[in-house]
C-alpha positions as CSV (number, residue, x, y, z in Angstrom):
1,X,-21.0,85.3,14.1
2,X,-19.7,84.1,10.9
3,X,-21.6,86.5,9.0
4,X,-20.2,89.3,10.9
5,X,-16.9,88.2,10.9
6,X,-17.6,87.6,6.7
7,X,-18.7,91.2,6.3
8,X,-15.4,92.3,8.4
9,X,-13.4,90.2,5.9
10,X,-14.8,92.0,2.6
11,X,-14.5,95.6,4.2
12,X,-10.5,94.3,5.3
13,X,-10.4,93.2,1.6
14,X,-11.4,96.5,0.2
15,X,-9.6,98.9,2.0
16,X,-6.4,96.3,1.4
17,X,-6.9,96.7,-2.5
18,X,-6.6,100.5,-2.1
19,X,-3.8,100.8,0.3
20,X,-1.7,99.0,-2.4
21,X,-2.7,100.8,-5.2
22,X,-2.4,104.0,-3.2
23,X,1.3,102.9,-2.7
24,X,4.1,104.4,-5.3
25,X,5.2,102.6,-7.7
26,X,9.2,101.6,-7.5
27,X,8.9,100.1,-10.9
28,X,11.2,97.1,-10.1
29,X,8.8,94.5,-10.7
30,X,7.6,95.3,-14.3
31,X,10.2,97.7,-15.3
32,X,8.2,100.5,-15.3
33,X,9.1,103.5,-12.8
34,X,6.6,105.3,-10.9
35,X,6.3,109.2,-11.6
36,X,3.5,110.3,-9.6
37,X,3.7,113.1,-7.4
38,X,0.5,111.5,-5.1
39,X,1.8,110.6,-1.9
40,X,5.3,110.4,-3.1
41,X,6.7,111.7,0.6
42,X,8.9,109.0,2.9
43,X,6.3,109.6,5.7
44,X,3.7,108.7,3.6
45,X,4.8,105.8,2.3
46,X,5.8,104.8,5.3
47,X,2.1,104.7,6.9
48,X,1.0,103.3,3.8
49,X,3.2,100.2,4.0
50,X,2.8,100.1,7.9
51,X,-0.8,100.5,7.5
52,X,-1.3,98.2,4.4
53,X,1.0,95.5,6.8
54,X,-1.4,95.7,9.6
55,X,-4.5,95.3,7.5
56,X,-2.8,92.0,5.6
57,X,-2.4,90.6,9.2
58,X,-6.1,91.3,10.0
59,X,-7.3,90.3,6.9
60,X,-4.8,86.7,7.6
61,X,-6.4,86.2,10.9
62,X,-10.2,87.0,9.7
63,X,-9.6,83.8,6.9
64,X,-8.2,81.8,9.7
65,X,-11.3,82.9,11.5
66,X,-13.3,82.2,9.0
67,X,-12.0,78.5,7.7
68,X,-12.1,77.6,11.6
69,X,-15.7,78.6,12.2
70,X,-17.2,77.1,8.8
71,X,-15.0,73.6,9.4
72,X,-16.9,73.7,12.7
73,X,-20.5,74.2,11.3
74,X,-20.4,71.6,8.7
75,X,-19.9,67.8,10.3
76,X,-20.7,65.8,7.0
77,X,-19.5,66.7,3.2
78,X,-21.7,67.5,0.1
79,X,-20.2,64.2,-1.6
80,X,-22.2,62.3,1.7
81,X,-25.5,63.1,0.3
82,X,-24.9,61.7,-2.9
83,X,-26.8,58.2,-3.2
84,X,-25.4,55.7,-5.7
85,X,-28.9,54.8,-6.7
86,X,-29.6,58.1,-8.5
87,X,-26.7,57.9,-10.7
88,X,-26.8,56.7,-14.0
89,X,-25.5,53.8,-15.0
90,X,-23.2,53.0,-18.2
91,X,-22.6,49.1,-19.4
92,X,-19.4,49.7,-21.4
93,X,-19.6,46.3,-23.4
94,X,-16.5,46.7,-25.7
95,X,-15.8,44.0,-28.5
96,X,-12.4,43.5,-29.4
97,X,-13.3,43.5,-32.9
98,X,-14.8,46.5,-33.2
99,X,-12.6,50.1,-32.4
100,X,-16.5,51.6,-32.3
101,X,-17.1,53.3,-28.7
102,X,-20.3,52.2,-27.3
103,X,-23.5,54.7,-27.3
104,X,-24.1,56.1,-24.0
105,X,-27.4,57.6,-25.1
């Protein structure tokens, strides 16, 4: 199930990217006006924006989806496997004397 609803979340992810970039540009943002002739019809743009807000609802609800169902999978954390005896250990014997820092070779 989760790797179904993964490959449904990359497809959503996809055709998201080029729904916006099919969009025209209205230039406000950057400063730059849009001057392409592709798509530049009221209709069109507004399926695009209709379409490309459906798909960013999907693609909400397939992370929800997905954060829900991998939280439920997992019970422990990585950071539980980690035993304190196989760590290194480091004596930090500082003098007061000296300004040297200690080798941790």
């Amino acid at each position: 199930m989760l790797s179904f609803i993964l490959v449904i979340h990359l497809i959503i992810a996809i055709v998201l990217i080029v729904l916006v970039l099919l969009q025209r540009s209205e230039g406000g943002g950057l400063g730059i006006g849009g001057s392409g002739d592709f798509m530049s019809g009221r209709a069109a743009g507004n399926v695009l924006s209709k379409l490309t807000a459906i798909f960013a609802t999907i693609f909400f609800v397939t992370s929800l989806s997905l954060a829900l169902l991998s939280s439920s999978n997992q019970n422990s954390s990585i950071v539980d496997n980690i035993s304190s005896d196989n760590l290194p250990q480091i004596n930090l014997d500082l003098d007061e004397d000296t300004n040297e820092l200690p080798d941790l070779n």
